[in-house]
C-alpha positions as CSV (number, residue, x, y, z in Angstrom):
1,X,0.0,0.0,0.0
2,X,1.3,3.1,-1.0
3,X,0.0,6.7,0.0
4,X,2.1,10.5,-0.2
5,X,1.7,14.2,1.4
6,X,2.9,17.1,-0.8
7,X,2.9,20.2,0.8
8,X,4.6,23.7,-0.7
9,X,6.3,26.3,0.8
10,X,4.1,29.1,2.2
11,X,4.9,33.0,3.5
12,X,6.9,32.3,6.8
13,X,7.0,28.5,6.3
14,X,8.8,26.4,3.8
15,X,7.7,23.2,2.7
16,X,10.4,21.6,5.0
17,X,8.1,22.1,7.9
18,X,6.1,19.2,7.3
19,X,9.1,16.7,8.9
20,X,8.1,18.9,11.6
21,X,4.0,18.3,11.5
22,X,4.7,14.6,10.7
23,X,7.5,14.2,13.4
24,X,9.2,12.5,10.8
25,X,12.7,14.1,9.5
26,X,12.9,14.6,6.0
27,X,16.5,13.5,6.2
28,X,15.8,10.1,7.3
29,X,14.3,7.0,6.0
30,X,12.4,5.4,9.1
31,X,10.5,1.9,9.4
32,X,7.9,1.1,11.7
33,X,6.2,-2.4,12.6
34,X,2.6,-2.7,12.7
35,X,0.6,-5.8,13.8
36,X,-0.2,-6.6,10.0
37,X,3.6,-5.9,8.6
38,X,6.4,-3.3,8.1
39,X,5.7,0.6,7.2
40,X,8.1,2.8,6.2
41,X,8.4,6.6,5.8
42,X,10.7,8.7,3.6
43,X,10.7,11.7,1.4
44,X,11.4,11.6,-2.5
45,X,11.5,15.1,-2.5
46,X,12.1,17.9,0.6
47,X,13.5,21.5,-0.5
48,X,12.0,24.7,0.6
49,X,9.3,25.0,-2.4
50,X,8.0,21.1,-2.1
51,X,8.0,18.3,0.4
52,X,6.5,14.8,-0.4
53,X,6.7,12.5,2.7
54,X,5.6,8.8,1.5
55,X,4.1,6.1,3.4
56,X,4.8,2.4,2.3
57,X,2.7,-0.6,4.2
58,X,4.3,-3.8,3.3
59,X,1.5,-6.0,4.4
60,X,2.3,-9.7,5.8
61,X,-0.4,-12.0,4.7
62,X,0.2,-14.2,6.9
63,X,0.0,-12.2,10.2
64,X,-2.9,-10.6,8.4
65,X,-4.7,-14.1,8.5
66,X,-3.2,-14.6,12.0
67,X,-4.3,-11.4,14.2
68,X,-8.3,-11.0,11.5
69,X,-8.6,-14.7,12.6
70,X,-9.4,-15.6,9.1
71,X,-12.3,-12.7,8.9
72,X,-13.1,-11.3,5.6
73,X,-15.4,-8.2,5.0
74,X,-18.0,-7.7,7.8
75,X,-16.2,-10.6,9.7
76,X,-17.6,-13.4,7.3
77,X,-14.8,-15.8,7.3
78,X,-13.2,-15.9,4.1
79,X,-12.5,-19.4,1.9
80,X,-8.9,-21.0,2.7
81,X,-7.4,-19.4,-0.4
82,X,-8.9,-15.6,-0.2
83,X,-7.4,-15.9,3.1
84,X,-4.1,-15.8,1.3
85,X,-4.5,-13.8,-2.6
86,X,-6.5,-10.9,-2.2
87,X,-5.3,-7.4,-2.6
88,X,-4.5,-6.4,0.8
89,X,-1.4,-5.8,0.5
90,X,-1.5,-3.5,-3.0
91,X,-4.6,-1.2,-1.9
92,X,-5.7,1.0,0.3
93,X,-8.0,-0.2,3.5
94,X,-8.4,-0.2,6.5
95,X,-4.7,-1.3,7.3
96,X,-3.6,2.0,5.7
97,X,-5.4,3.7,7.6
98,X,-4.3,1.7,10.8
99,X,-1.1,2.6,9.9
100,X,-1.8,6.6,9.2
101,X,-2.6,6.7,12.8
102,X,0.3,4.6,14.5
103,X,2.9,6.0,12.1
104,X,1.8,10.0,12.0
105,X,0.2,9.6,15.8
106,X,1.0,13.0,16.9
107,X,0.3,14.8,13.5
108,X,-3.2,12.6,13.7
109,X,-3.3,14.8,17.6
110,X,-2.7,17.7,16.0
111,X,0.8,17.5,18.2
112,X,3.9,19.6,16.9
113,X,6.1,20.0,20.0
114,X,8.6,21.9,17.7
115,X,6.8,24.1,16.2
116,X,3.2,24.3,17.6
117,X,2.4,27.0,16.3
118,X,2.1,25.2,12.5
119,X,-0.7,22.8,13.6
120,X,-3.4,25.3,13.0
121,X,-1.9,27.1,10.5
122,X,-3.6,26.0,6.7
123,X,-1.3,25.1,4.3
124,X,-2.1,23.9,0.2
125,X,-1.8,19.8,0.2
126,X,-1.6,17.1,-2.1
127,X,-2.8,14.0,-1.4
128,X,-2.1,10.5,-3.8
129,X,-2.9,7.0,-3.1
130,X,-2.5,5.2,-6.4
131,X,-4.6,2.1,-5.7
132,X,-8.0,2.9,-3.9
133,X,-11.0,0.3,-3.7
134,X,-14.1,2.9,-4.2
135,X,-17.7,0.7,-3.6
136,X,-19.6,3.3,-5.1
137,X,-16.9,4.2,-8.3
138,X,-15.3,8.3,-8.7
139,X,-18.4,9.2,-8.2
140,X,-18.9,8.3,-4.0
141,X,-15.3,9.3,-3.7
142,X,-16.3,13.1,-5.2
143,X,-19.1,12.9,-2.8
144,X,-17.0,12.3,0.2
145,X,-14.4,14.2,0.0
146,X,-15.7,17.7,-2.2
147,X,-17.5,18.3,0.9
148,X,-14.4,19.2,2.5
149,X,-12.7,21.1,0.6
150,X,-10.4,19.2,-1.9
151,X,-10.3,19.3,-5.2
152,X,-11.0,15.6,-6.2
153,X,-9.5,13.2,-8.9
154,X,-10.2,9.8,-8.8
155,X,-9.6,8.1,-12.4
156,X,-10.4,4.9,-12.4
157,X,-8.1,1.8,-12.7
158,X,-8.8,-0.1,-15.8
159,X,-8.6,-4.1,-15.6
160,X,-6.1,-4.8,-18.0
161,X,-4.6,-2.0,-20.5
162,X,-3.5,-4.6,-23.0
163,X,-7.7,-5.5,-23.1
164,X,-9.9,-2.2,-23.0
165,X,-13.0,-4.2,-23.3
166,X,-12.8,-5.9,-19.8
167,X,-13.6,-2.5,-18.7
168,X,-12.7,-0.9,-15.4
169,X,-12.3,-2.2,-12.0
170,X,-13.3,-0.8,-8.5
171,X,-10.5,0.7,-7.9
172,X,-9.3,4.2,-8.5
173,X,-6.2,6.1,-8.9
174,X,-7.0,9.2,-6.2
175,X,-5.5,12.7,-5.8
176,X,-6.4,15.1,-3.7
177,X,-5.7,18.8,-3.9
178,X,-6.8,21.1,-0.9
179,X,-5.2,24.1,1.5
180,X,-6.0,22.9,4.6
181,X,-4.4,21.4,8.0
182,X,-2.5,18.5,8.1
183,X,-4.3,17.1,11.3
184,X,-7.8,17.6,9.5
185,X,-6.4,15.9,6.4
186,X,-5.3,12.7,8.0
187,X,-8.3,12.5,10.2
188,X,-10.7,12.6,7.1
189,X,-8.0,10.0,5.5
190,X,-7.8,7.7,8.5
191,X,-11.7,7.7,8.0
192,X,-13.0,7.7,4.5
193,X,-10.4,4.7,3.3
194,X,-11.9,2.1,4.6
195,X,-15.6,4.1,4.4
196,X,-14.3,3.5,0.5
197,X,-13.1,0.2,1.0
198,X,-16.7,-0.8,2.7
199,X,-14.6,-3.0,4.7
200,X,-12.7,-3.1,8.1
201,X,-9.8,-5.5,8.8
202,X,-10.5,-6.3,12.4
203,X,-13.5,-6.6,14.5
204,X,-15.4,-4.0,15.1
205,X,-15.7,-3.2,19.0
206,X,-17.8,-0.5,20.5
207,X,-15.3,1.4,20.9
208,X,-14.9,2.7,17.5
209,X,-18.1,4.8,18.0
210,X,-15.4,6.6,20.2
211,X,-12.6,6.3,17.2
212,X,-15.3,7.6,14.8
213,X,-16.5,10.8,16.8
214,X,-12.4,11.8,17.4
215,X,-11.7,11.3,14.2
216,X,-14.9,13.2,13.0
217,X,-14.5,15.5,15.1
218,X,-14.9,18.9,13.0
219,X,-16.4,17.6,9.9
220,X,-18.3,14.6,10.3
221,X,-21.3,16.7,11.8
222,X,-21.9,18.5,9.1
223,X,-21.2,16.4,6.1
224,X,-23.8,15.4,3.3
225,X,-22.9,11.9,3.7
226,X,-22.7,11.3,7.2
227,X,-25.3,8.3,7.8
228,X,-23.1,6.3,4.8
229,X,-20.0,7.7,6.1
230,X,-21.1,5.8,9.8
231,X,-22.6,2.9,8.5
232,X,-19.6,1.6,6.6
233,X,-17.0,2.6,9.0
234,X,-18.7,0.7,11.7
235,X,-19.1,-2.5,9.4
236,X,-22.8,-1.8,9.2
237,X,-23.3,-3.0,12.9
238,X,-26.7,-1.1,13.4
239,X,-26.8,-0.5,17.2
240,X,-23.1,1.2,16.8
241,X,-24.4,3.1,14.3
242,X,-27.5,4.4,15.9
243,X,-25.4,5.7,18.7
244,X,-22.7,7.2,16.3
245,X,-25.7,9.2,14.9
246,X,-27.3,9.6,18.0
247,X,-24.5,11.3,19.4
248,X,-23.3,13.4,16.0
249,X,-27.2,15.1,16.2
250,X,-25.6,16.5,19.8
251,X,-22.6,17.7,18.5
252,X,-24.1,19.4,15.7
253,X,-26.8,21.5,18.5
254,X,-23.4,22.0,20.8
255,X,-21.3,23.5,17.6
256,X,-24.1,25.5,16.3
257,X,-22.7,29.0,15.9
258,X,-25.4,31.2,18.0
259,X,-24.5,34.2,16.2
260,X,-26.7,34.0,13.2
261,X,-29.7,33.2,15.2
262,X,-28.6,36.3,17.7
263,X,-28.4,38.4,14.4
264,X,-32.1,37.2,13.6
265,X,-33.8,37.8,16.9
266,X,-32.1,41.4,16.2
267,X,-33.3,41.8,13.1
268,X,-36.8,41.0,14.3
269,X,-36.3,42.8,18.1
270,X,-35.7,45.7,15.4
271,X,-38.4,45.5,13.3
272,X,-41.1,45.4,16.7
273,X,-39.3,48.2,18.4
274,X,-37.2,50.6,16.6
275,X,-36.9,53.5,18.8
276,X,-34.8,52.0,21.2
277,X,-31.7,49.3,20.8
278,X,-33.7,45.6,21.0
279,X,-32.5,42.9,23.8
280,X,-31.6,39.9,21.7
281,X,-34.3,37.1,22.1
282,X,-31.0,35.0,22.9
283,X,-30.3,37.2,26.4
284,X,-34.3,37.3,26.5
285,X,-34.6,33.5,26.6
286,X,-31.5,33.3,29.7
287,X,-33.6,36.1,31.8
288,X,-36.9,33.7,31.1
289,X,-35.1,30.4,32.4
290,X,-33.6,32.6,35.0
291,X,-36.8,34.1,36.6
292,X,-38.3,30.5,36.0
293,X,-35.6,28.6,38.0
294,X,-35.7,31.6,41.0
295,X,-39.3,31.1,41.2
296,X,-38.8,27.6,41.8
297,X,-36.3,27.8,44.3
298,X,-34.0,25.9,42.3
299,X,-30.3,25.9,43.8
300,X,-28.6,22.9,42.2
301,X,-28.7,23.3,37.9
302,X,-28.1,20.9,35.1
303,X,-27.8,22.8,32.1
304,X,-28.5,20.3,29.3
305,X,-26.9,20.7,25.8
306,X,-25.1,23.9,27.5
307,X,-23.2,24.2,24.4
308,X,-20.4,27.0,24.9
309,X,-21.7,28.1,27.9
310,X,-23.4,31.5,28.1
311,X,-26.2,29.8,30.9
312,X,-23.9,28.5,32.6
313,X,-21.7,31.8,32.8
314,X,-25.3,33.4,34.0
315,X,-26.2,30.6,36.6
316,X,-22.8,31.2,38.5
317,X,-23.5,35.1,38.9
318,X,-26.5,34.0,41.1
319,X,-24.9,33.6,44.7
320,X,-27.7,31.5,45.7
321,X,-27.1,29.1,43.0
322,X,-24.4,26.4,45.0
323,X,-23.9,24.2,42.0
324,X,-23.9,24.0,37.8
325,X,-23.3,20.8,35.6
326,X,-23.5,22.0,32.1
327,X,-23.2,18.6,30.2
328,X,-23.0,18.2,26.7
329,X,-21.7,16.0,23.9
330,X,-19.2,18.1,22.1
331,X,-15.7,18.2,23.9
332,X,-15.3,20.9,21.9
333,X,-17.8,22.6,23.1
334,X,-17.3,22.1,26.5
335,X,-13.7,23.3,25.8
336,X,-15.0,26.6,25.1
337,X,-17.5,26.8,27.4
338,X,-14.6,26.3,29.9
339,X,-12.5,28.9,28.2
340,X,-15.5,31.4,28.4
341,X,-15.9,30.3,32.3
342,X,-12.2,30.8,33.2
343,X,-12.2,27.5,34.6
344,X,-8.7,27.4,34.8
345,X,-8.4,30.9,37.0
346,X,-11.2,30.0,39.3
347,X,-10.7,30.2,43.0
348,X,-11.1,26.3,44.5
349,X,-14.4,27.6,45.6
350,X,-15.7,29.1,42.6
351,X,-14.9,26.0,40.9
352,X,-16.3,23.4,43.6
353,X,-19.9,25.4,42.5
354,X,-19.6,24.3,38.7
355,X,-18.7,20.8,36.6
356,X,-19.0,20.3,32.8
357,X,-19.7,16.9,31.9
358,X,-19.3,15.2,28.5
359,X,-22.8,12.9,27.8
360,X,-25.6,12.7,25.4
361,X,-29.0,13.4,26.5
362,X,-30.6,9.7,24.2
363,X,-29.0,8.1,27.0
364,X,-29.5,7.7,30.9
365,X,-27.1,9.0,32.8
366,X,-26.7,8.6,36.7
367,X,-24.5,11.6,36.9
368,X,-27.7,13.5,36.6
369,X,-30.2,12.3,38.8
370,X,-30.9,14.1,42.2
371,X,-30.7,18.0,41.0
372,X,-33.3,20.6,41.6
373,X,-34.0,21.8,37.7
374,X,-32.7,20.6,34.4
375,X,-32.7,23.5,31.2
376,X,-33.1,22.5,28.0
377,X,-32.8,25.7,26.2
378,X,-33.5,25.2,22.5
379,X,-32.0,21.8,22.6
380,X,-35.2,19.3,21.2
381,X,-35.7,20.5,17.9
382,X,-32.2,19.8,16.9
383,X,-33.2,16.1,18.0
384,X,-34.8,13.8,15.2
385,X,-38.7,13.4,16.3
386,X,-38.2,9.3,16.9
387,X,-35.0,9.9,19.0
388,X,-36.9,12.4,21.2
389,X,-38.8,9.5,23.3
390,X,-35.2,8.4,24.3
391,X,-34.1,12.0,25.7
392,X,-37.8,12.3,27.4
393,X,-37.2,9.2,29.4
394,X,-33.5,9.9,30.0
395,X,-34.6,13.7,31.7
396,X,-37.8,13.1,32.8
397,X,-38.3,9.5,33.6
398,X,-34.5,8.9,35.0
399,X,-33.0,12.0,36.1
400,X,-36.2,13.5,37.1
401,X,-35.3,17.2,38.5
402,X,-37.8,19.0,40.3
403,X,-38.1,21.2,37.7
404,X,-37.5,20.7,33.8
405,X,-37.9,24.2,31.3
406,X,-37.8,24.0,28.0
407,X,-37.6,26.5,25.4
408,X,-38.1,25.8,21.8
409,X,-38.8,27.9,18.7
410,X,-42.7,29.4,18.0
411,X,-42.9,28.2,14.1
412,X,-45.6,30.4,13.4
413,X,-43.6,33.2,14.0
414,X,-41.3,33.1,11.3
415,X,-43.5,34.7,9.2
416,X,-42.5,38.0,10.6
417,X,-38.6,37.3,10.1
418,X,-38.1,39.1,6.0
419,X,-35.0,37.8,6.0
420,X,-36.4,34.1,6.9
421,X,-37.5,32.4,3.1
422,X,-40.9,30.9,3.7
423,X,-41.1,27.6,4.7
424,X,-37.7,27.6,6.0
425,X,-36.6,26.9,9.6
426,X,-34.1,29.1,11.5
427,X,-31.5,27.3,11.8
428,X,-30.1,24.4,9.4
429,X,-29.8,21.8,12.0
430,X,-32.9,21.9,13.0
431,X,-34.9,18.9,12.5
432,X,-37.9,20.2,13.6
433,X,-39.8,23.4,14.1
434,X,-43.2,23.4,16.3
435,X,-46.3,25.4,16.5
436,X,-47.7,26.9,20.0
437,X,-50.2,24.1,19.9
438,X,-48.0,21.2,18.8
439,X,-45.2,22.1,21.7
440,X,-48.0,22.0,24.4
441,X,-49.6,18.9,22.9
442,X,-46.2,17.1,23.4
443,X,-45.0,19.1,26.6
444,X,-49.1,17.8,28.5
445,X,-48.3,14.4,27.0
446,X,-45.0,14.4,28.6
447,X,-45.9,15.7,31.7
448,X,-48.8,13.3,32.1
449,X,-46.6,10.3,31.8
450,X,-44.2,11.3,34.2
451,X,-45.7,13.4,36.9
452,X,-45.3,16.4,36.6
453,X,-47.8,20.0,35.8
454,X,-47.1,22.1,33.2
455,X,-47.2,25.7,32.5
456,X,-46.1,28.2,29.8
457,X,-44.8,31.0,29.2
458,X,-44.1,33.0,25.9
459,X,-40.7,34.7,25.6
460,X,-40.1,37.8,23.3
461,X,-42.8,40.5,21.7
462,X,-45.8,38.1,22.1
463,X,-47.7,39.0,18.7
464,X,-51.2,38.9,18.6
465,X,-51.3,37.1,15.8
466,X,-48.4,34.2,15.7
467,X,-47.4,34.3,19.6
468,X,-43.5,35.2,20.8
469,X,-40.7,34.1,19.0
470,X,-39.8,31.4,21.7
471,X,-42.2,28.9,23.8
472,X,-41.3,28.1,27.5
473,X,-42.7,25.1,29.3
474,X,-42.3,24.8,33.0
475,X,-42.6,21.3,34.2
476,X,-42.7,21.0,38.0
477,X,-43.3,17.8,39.8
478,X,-46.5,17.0,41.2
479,X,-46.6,16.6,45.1
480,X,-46.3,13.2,46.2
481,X,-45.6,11.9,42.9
482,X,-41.8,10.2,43.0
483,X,-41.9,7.9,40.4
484,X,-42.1,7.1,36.6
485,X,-45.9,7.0,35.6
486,X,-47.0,3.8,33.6
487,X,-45.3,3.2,30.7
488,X,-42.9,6.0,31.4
489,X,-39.6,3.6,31.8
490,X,-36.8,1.9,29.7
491,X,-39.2,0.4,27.1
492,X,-41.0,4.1,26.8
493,X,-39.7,5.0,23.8
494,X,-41.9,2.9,21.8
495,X,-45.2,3.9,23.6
496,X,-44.7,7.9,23.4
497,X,-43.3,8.4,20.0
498,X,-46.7,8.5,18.4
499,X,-47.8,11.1,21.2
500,X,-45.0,13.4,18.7
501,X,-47.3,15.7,16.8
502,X,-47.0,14.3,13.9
503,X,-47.8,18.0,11.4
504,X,-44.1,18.5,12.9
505,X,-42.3,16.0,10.6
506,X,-43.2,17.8,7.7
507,X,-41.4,21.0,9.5
């Protein structure tokens, strides 16, 4: 298996720097064992206007039969003589990609203990594996990898030049042409070859969910192809892949950049009151849950899908709030969040009153249970409608708070956003967008199962006509009622997806 990195010189950094990024010395010829055979690194060329660093997998059949225990593709065991002549060790797979990330581990980190500062520093790249099995021909391999950027060539290999009739094979010559990190290119490497290969070398464990989501991190959330993307890396195992995409739907609420939605409760805030300069709905929304949570005498917080923060940052301004768990899915996200919180300059008491927690909300979590009020602040319509039975029992019938709000967007209003195209919704990742009377219809159904009342609240200019730009519901427990309602536990999800309005799937 054969694959090589160009890179060119840039202002302020010759092409030489990528020894640096790779950790590998341009100098040098290095080999490296892997459990399947021998790789080797070395440059062809390395001057200050181009650097090609190669990587060459000699693949050992024979320990490849070994350590696979005779597994072929999706762990079917192969017949005694495919064990042996197949093309494992001439194209690019899964054991490439193996090999990507034990060779170039730091550079796959996004490590440069050298020179740190060129890890986040773009930089034009050329990408070229010769031999590529592509299930799905050039044209899945455009789809997968335009989407990020490159500039895509993948000319397919032809069976035999001597005979053009046989046709082509299903394998293609790729090159890849991009400015972009080095980190961000190998991670999208170490995952699309054997997404293009449709095949994994090794069982797959649930722990390459974990793999996945790390490797995705960044650009998996957003891409066009992300449910084929999950499936094949996760050799089509369907309970690995419902959690990959379970989790994925998080990340893409927690990185959802606030400022365009900000910028269109302005615009709106503007058009309703233009004499004065309009509150954002966003700041509108934190003093609703705020007054909400005070009223109920709530002094221990989870902040659910807390994103990058800004709650939590409010929460911790309240001396009689004593403690904060803003939990989330994104690590990036929580990164920020901590950034924003000054986590790392808190006094041992100020941080002893706040925690943020990695987790997804489709899943019960132990952590949570026992607090006085959980906030899901715009957080369910990013959820797809048959996932949102999971995150009701995981809140409401596990953790089960005192108190649960939830704010969502008013669909009808939209019609008063100009810059909003009809029929659009306000953000792209939303799956969903409700009307007043479909948010309470779920919210009483909700509340019925579990035990709790429900009241609501509008939040913004509440128009005569198509209500406030944001719906509260306050859910507080009923007295004497400590326990999941009938049908409310593990097996819930089946029973209270059809109590989903179901005019919101068209949304």
């Amino acid at each position: 298996m054969f694959l090589t990195i160009s890179t060119f010189g840039i202002p302020g950094s010759p092409a030489t720097d990528l020894g640096f990024l790779l950790h590998k010395h341009p100098d040098r010829a290095q080999r490296f064992s892997t459990s399947h055979g021998t790789a080797h690194v070395l440059y062809p060329e390395a001057d200050e206007r181009r650097c090609t660093a190669a990587l060459l997998l000699e693949v050992d059949p024979v320990a490849l039969v070994r350590r696979g225990r005779g597994k072929g593709r999706g762990g079917a065991p192969d017949s005694a003589l495919a064990q042996y002549v197949n093309d494992r060790p001439y194209a690019a797979s899964s054991l490439l990609a193996v090999a990507i990330g034990s060779v170039f581990s730091s550079a796959v980190k996004g490590q440069c203990a050298a020179r740190p500062e060129l890890v986040e520093r773009p930089r034009p790249l050329r990408v070229e594996v010769p031999a590529l099995p592509a299930r799905g021909g050039p044209e899945l391999v455009e789809r997968l990898f335009a989407p990020l950027g490159w500039k895509v060539s993948a000319r397919p290999v032809v069976l035999d030049e001597r005979f053009p009739e046989w046709g082509e094979s299903r394998y293609v010559a790729l090159t890849l042409e991009g400015e972009l990190r080095l980190v961000e290119a190998l991670r999208q490497l170490y995952v699309l070859l054997p997404v293009l290969d449709d095949a994994k070398h090794y069982w797959v464990a649930p722990d390459e969910v974990d793999k996945l989501l790390r490797h995705g991190e960044g650009w998996l959330e957003g891409h066009p192809e992300q449910q084929l993307i999950t499936s094949r890396y996760l050799a089509r195992r369907r309970s690995l892949t419902r959690d990959a995409l379970d989790r994925l739907a998080l990340a893409r609420l927690a990185e959802a950049d606030d400022t365009d939605a900000d910028e269109l409760d302005n615009a709106v805030d503007e058009a309703v009151d233009t004499e004065e300069r309009p509150v954002p709905l966003a700041v509108r929304r934190r003093e609703a849950i705020l007054g909400a949570l005070r009223a109920a005498g709530a002094v221990r917080v989870l902040d659910l899908g807390c994103g990058q923060g800004q709650l939590v940052a409010e929460l911790l301004k309240d001396p009689a709030v004593t403690e904060v768990v803003g939990v989330d899915v994104s690590m990036r996200a929580l990164k920020v969040a901590a950034r924003r919180l000054r986590m790392d300059r808190m006094t041992e008491r100020q941080a002893a009153r706040v925690k943020l927690v990695q987790g997804s909300l489709a899943y019960t979590d132990r952590r949570l249970a026992g607090y006085d009020a959980a906030v899901l602040s715009e957080v369910i319509e990013h959820v797809d409608l048959p996932r949102l039975p999971a995150l009701e029992h995981a809140v409401f019938g596990a953790a089960r708070p005192g108190t649960v709000i939830v704010t969502t967007p008013n669909v009808e209003y939209n019609v008063r956003w100009e810059s909003l195209p009809a029929g659009h919704v306000r953000h792209g990742d939303h799956r969903f967008e409700w009307t007043r009377e479909e948010f309470r219809t779920w919210a009483r159904a909700v509340a019925e199962r579990h035990g709790y009342a429900v009241e609501f609240s509008p939040v913004g200019p509440d128009d005569p006509e198509v209500g406030p730009p944001t719906q509260m519901a306050v859910f507080g427990k009923r007295a004497g009622d400590t326990g999941n309602r009938a049908g409310s536990g593990s097996n819930s999800n089946s029973k209270s997806t059809d109590t989903i309005p179901k005019e919101a799937s068209a949304a």
